[in-house]
mmCIF file as Biopython writes it, N, C-alpha, C and O atoms, coordinates in Angstrom:
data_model
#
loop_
_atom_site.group_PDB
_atom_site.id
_atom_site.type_symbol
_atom_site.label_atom_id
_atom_site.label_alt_id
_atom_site.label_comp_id
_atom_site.label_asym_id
_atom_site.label_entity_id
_atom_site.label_seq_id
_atom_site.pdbx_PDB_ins_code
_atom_site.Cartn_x
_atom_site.Cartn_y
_atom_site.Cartn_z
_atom_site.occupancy
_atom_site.B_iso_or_equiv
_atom_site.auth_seq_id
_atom_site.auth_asym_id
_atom_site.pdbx_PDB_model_num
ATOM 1   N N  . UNK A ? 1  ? 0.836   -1.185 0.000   1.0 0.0 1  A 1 
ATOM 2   C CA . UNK A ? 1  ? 0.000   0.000  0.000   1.0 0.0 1  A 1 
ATOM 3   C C  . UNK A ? 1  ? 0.885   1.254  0.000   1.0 0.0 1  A 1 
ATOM 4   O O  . UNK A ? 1  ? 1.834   1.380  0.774   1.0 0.0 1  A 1 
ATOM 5   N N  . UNK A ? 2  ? 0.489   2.271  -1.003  1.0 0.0 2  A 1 
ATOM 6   C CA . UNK A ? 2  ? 1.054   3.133  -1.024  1.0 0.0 2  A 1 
ATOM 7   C C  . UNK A ? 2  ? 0.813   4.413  0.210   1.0 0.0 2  A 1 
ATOM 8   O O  . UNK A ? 2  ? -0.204  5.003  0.576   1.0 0.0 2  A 1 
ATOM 9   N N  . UNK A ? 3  ? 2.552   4.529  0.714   1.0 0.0 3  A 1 
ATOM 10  C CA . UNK A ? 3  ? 2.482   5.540  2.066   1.0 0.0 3  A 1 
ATOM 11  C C  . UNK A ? 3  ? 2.313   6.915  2.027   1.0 0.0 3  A 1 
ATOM 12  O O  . UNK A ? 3  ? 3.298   7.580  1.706   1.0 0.0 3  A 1 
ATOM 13  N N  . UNK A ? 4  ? 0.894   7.688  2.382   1.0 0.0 4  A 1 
ATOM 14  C CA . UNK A ? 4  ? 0.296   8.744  2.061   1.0 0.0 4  A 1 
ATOM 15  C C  . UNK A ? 4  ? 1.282   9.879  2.791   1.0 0.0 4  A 1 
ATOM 16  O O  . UNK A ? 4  ? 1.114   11.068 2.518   1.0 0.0 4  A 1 
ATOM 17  N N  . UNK A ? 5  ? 2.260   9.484  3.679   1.0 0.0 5  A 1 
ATOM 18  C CA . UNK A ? 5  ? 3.212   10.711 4.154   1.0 0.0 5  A 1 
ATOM 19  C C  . UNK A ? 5  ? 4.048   10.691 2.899   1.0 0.0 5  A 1 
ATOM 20  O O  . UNK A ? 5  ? 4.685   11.722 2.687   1.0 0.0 5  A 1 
ATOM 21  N N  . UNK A ? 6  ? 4.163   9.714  2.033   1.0 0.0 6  A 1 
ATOM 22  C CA . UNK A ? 6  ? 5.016   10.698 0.948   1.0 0.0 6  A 1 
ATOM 23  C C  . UNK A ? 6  ? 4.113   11.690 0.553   1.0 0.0 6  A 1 
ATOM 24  O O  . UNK A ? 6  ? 4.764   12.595 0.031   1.0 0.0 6  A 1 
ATOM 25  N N  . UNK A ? 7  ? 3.258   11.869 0.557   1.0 0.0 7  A 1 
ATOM 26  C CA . UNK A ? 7  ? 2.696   12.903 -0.181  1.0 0.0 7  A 1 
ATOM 27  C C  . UNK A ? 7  ? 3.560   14.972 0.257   1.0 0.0 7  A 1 
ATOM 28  O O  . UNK A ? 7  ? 3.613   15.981 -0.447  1.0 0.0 7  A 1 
ATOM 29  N N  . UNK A ? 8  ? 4.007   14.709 1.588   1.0 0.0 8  A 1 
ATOM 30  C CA . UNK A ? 8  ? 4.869   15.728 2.333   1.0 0.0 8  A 1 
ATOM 31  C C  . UNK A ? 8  ? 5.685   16.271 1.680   1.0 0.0 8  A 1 
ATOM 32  O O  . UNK A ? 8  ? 5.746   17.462 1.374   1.0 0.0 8  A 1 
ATOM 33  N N  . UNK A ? 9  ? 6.665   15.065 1.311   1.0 0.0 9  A 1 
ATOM 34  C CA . UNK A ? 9  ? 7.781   15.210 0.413   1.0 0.0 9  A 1 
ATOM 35  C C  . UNK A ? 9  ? 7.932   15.533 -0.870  1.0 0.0 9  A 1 
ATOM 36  O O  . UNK A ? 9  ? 8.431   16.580 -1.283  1.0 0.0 9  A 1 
ATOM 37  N N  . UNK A ? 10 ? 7.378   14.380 -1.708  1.0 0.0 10 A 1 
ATOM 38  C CA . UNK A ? 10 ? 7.295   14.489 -2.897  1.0 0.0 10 A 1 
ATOM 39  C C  . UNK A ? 10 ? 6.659   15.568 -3.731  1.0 0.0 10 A 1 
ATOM 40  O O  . UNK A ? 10 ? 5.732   16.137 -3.154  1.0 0.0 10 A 1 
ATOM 41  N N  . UNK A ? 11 ? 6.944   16.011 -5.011  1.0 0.0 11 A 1 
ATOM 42  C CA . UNK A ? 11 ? 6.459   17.039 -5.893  1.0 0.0 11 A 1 
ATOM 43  C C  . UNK A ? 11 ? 6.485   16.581 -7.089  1.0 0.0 11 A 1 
ATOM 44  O O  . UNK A ? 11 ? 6.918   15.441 -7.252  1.0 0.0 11 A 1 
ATOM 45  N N  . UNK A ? 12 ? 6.104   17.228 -8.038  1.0 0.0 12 A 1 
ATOM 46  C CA . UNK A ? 12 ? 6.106   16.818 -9.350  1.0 0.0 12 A 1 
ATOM 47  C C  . UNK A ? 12 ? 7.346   17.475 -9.758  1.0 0.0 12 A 1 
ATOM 48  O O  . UNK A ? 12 ? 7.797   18.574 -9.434  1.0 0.0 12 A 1 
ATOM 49  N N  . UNK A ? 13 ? 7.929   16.318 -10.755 1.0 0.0 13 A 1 
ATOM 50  C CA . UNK A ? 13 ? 9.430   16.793 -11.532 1.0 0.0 13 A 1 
ATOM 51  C C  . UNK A ? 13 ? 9.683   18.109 -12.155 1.0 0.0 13 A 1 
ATOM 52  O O  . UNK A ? 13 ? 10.643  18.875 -12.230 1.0 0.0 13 A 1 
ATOM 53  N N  . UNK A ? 14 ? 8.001   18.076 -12.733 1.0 0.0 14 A 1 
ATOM 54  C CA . UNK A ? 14 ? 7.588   18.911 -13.747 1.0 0.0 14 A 1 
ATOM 55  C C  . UNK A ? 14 ? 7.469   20.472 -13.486 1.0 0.0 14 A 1 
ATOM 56  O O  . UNK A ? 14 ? 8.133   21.309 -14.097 1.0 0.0 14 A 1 
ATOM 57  N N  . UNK A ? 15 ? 6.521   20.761 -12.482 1.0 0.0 15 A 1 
ATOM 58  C CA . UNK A ? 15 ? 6.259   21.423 -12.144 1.0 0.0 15 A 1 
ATOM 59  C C  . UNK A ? 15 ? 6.300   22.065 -10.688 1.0 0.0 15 A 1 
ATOM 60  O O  . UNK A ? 15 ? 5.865   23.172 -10.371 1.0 0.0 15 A 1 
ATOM 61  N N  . UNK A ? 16 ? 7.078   20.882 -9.665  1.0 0.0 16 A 1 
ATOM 62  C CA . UNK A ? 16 ? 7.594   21.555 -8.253  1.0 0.0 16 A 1 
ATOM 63  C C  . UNK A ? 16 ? 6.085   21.754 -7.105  1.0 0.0 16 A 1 
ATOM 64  O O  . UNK A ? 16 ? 6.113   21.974 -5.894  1.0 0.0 16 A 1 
ATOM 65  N N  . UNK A ? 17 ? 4.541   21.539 -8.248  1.0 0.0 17 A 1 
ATOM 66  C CA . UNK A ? 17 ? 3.791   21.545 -7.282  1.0 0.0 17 A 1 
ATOM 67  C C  . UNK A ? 17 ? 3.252   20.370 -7.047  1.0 0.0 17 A 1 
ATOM 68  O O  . UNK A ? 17 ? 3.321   19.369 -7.759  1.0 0.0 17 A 1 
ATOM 69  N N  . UNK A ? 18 ? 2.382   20.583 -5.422  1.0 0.0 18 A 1 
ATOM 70  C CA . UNK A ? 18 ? 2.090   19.211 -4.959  1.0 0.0 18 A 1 
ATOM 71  C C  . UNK A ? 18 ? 1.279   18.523 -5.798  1.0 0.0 18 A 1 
ATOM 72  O O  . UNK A ? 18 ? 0.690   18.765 -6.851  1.0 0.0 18 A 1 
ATOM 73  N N  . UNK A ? 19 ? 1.436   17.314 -4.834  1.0 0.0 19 A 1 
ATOM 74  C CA . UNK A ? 19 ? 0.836   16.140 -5.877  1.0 0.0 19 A 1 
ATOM 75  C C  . UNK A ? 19 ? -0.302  15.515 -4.964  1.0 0.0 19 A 1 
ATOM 76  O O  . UNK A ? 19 ? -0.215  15.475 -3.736  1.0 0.0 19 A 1 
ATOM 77  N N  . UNK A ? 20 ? -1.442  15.002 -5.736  1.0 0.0 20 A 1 
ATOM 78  C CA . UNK A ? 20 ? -2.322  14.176 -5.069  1.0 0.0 20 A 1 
ATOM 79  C C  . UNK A ? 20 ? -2.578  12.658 -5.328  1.0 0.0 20 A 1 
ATOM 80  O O  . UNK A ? 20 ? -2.239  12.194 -6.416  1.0 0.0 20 A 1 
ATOM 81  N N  . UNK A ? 21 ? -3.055  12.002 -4.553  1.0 0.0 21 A 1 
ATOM 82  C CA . UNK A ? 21 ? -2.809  10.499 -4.506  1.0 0.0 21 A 1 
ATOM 83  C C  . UNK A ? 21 ? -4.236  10.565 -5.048  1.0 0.0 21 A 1 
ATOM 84  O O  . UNK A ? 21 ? -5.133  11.320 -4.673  1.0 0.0 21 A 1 
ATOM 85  N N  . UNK A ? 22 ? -4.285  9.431  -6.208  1.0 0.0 22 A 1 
ATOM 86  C CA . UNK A ? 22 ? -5.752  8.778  -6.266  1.0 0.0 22 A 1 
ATOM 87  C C  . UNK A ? 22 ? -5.500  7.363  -6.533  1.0 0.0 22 A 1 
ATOM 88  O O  . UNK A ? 22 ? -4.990  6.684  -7.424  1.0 0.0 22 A 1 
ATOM 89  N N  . UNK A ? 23 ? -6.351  7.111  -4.822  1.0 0.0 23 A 1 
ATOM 90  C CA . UNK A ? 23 ? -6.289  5.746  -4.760  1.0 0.0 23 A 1 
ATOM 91  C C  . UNK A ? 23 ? -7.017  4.433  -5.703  1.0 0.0 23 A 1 
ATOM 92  O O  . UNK A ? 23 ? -6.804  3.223  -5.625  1.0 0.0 23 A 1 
ATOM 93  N N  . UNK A ? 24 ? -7.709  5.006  -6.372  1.0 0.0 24 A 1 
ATOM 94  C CA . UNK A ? 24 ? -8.527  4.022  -7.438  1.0 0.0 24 A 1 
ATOM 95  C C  . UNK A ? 24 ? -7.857  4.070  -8.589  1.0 0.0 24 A 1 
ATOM 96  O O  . UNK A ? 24 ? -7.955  3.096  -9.335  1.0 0.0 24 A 1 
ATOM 97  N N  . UNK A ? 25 ? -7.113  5.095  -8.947  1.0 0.0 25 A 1 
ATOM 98  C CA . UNK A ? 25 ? -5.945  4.616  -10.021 1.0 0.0 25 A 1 
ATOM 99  C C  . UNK A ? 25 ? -4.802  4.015  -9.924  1.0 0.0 25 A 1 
ATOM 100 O O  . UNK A ? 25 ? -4.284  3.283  -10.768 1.0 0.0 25 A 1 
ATOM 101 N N  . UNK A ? 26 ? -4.336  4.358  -8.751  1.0 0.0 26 A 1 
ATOM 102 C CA . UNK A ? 26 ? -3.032  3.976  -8.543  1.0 0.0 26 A 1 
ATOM 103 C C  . UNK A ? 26 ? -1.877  4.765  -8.832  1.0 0.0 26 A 1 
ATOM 104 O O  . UNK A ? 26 ? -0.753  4.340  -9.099  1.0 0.0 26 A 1 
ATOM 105 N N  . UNK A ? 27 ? -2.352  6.253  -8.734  1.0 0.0 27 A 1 
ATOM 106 C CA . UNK A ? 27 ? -1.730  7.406  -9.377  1.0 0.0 27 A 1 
ATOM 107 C C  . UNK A ? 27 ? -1.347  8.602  -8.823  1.0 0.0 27 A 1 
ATOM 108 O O  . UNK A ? 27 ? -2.357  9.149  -8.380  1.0 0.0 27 A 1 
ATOM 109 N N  . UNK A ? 28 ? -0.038  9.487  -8.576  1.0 0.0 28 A 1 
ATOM 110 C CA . UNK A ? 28 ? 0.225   10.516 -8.148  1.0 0.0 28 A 1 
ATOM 111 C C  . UNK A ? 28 ? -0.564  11.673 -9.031  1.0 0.0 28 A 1 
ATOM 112 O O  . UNK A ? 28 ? -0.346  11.753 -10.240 1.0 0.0 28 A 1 
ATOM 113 N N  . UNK A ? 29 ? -1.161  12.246 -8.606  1.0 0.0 29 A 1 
ATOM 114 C CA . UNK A ? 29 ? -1.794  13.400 -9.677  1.0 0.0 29 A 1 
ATOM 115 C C  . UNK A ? 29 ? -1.143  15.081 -9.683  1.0 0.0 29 A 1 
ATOM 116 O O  . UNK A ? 29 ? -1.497  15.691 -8.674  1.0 0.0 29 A 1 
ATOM 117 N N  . UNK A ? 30 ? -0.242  15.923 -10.671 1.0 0.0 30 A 1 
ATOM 118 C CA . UNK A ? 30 ? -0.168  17.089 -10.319 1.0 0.0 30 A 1 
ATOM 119 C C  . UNK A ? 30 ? -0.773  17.816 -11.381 1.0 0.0 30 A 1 
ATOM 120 O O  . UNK A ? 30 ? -0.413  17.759 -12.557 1.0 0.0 30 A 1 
ATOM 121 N N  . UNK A ? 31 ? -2.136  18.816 -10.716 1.0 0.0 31 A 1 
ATOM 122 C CA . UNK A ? 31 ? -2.797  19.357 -11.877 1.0 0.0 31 A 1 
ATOM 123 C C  . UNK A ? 31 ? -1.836  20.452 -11.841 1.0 0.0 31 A 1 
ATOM 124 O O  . UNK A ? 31 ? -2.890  21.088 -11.813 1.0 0.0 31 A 1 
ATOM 125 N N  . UNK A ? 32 ? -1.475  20.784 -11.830 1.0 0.0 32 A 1 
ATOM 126 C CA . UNK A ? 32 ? -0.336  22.649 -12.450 1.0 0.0 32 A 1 
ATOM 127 C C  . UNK A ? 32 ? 0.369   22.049 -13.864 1.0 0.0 32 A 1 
ATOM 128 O O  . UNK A ? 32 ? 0.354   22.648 -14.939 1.0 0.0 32 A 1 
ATOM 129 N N  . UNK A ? 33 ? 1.006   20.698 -13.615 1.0 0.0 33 A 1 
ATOM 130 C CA . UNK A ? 33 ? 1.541   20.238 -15.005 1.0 0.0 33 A 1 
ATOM 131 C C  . UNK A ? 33 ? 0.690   19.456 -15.993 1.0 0.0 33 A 1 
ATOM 132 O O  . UNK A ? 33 ? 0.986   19.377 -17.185 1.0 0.0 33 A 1 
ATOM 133 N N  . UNK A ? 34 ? -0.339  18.903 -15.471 1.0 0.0 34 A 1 
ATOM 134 C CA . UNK A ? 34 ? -1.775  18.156 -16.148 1.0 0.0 34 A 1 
ATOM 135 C C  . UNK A ? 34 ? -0.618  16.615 -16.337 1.0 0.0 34 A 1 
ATOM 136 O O  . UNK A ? 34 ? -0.388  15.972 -17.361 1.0 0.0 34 A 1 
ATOM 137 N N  . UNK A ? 35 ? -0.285  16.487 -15.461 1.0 0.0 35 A 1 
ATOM 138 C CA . UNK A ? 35 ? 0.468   15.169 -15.375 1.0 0.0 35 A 1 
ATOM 139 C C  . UNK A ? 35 ? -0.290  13.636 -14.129 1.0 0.0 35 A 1 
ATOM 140 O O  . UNK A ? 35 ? -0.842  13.883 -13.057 1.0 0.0 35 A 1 
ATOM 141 N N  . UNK A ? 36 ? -0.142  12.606 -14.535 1.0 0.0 36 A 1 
ATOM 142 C CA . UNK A ? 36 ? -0.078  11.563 -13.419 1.0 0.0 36 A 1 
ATOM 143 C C  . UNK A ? 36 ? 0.733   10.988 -13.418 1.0 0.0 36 A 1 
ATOM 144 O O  . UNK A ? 36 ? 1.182   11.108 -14.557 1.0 0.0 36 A 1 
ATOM 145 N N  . UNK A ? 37 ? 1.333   10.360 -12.893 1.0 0.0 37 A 1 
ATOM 146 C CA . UNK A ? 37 ? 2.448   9.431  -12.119 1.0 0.0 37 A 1 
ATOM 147 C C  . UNK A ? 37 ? 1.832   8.256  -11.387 1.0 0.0 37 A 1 
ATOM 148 O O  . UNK A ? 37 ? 1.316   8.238  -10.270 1.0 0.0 37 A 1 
ATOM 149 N N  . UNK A ? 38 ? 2.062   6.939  -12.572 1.0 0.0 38 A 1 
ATOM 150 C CA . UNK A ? 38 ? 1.742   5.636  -11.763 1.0 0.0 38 A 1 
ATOM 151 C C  . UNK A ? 38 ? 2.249   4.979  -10.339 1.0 0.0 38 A 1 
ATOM 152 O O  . UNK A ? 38 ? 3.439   4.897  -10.033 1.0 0.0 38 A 1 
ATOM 153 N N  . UNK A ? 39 ? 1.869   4.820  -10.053 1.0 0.0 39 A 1 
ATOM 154 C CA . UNK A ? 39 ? 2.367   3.905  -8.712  1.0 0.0 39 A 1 
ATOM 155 C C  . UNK A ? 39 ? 2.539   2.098  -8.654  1.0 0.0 39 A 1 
ATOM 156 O O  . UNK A ? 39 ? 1.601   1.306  -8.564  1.0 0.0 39 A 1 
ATOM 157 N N  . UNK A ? 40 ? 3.788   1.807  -8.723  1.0 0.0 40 A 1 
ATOM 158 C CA . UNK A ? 40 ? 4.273   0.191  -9.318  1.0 0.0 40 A 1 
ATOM 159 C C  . UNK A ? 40 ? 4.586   -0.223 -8.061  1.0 0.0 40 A 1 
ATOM 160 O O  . UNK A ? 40 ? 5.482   0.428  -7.523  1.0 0.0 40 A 1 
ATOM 161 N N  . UNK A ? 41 ? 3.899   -1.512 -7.157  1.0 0.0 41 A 1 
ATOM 162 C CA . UNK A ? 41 ? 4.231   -1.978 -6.509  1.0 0.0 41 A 1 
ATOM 163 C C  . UNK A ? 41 ? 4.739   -1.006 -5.327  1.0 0.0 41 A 1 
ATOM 164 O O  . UNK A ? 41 ? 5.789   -1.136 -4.698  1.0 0.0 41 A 1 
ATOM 165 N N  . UNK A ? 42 ? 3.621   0.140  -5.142  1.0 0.0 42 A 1 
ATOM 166 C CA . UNK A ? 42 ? 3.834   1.090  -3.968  1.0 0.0 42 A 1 
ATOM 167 C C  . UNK A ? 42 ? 5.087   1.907  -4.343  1.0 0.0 42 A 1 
ATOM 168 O O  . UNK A ? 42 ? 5.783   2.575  -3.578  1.0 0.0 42 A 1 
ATOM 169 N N  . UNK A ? 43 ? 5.241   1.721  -5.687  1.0 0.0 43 A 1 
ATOM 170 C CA . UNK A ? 43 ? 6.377   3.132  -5.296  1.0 0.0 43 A 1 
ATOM 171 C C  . UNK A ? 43 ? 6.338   3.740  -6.769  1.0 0.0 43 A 1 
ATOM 172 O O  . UNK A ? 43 ? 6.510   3.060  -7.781  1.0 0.0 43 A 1 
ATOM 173 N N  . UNK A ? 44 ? 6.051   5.312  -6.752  1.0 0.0 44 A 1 
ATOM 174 C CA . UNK A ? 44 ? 5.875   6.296  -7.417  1.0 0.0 44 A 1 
ATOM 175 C C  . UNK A ? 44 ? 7.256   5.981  -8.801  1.0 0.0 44 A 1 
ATOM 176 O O  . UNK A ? 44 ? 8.401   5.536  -8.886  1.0 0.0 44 A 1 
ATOM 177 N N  . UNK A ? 45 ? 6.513   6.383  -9.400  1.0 0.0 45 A 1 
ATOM 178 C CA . UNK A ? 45 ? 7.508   6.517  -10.932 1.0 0.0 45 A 1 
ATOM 179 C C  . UNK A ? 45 ? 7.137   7.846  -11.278 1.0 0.0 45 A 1 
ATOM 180 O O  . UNK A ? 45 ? 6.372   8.292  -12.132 1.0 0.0 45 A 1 
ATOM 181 N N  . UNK A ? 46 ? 7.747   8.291  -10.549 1.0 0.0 46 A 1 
ATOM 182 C CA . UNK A ? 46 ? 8.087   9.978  -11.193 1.0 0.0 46 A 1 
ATOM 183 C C  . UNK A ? 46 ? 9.347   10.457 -12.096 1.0 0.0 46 A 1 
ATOM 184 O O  . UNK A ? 46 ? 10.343  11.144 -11.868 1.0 0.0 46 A 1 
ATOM 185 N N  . UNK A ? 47 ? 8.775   9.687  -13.370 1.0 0.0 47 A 1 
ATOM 186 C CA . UNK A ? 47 ? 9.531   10.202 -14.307 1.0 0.0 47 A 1 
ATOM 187 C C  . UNK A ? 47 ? 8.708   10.567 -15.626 1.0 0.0 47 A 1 
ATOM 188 O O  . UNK A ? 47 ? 8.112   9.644  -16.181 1.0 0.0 47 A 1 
ATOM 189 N N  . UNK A ? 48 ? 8.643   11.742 -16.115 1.0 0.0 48 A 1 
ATOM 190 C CA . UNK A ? 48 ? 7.980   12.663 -16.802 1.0 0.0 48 A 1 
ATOM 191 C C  . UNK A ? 48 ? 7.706   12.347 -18.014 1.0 0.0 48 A 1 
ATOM 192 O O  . UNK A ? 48 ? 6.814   12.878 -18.677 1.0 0.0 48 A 1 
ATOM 193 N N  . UNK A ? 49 ? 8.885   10.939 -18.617 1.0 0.0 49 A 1 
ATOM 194 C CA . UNK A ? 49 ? 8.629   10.517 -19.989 1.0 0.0 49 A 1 
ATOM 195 C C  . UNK A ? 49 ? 7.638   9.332  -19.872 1.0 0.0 49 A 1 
ATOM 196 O O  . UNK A ? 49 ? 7.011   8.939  -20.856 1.0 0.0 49 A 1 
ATOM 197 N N  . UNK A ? 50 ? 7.500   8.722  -18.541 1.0 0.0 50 A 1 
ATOM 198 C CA . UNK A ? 50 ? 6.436   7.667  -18.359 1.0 0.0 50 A 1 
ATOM 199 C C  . UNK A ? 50 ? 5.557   8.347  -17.249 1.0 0.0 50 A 1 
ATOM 200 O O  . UNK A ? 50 ? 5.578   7.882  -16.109 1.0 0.0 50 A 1 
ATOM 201 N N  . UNK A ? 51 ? 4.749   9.490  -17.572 1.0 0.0 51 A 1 
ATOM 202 C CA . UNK A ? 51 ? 3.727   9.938  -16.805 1.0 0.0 51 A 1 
ATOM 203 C C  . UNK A ? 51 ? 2.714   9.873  -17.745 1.0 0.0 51 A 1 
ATOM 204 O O  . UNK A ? 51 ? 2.915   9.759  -18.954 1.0 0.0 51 A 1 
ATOM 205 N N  . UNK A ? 52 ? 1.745   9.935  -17.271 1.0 0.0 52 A 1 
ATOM 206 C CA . UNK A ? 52 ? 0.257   10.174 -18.355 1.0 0.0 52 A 1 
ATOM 207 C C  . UNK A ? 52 ? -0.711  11.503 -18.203 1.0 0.0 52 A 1 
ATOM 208 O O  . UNK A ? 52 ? -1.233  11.848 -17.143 1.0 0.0 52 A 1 
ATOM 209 N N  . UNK A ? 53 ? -0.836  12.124 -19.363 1.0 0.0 53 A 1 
ATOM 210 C CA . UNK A ? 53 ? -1.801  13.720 -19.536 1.0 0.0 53 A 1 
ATOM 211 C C  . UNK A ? 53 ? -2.664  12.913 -19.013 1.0 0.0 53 A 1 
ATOM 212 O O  . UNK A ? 53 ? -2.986  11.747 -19.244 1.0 0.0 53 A 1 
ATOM 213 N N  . UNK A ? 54 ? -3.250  14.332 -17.689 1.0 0.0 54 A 1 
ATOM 214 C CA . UNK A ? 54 ? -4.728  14.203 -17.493 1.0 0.0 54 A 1 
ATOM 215 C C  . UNK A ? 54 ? -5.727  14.601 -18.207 1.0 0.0 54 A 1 
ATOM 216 O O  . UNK A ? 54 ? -5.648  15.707 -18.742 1.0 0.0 54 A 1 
ATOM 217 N N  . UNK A ? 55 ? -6.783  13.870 -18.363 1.0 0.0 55 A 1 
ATOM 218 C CA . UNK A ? 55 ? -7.759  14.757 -19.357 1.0 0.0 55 A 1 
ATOM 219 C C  . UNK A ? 55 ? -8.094  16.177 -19.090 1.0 0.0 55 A 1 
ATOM 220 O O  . UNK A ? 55 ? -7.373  16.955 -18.465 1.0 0.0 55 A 1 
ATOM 221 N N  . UNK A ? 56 ? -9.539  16.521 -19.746 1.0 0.0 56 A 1 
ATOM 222 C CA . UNK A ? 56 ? -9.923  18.339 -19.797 1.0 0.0 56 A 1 
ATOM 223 C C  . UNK A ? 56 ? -10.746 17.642 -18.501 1.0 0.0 56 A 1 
ATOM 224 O O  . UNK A ? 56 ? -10.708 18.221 -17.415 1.0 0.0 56 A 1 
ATOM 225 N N  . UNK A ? 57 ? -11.502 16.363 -18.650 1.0 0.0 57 A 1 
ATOM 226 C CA . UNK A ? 57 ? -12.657 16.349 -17.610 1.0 0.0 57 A 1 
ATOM 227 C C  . UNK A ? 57 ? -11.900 15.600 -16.011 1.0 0.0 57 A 1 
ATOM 228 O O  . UNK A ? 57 ? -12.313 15.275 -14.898 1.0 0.0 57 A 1 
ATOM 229 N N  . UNK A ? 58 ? -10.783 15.603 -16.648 1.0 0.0 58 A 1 
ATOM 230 C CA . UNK A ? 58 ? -10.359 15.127 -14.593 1.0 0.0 58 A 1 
ATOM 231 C C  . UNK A ? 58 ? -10.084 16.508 -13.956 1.0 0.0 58 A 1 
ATOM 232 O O  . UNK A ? 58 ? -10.347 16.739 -12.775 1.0 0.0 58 A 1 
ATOM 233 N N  . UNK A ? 59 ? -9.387  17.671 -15.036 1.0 0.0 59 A 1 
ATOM 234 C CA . UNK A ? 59 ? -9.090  18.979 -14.284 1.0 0.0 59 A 1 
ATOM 235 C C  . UNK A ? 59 ? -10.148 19.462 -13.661 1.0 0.0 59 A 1 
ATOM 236 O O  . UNK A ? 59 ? -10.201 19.888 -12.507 1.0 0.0 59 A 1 
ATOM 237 N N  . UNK A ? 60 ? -11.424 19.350 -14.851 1.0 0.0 60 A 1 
ATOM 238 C CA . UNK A ? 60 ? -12.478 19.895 -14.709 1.0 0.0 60 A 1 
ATOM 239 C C  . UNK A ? 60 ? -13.063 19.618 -13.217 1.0 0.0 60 A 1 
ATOM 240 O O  . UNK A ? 60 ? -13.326 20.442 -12.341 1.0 0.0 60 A 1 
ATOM 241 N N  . UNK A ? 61 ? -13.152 18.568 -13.205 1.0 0.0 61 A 1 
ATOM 242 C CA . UNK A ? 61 ? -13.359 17.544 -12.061 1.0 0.0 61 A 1 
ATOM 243 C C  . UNK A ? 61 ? -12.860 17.944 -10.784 1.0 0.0 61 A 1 
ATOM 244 O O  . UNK A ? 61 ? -13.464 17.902 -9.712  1.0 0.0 61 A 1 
ATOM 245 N N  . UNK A ? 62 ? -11.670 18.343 -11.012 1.0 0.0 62 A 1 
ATOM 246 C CA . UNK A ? 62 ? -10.838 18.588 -9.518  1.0 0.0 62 A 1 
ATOM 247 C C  . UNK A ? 62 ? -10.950 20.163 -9.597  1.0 0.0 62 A 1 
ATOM 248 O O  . UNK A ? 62 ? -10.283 20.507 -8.621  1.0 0.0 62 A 1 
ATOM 249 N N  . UNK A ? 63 ? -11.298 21.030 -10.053 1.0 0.0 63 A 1 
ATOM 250 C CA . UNK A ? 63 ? -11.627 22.755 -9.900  1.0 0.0 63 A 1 
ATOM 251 C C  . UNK A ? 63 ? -13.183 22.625 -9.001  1.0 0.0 63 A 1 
ATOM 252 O O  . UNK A ? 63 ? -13.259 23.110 -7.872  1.0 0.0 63 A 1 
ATOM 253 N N  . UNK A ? 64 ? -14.293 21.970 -9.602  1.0 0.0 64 A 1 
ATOM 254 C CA . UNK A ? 64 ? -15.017 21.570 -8.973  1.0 0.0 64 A 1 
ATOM 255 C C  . UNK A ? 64 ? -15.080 21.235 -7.346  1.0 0.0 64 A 1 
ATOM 256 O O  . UNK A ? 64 ? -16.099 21.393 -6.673  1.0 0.0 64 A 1 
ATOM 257 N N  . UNK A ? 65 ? -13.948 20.798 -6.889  1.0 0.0 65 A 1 
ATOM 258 C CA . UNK A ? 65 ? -14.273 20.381 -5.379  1.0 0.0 65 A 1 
ATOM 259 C C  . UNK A ? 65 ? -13.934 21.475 -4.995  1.0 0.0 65 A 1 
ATOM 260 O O  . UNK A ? 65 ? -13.979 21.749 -3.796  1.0 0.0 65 A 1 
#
């Protein structure tokens, strides 16, 4: 299981801002860069050439809350 105090530490490569965990993907999320970051066997792959664009409707999604 992935350990939610990294969330303290860690930032996006990309963009230096925080990142959010979504636990039903399995994914670090930083909307400032519209990036995700998988999570393999509990540990973050924060590397920018294997991250995945978030869509228009997940941003959308997260301005909303």
């Amino acid at each position: 299981m992935f350990d939610k105090k990294l969330l303290d530490v860690l930032v996006c490569p990309v963009s230096k801002a925080k990142l959010e965990y979504d636990a039903d993907k399995q994914e670090l999320i930083c909307y400032a860069s519209g990036l995700a970051y998988a999570i393999q066997d509990d540990i973050p792959v924060m590397l920018e050439d294997q991250a995945r664009q978030i869509t228009l409707d997940e941003k959308q999604a997260h301005k909303k809350r």
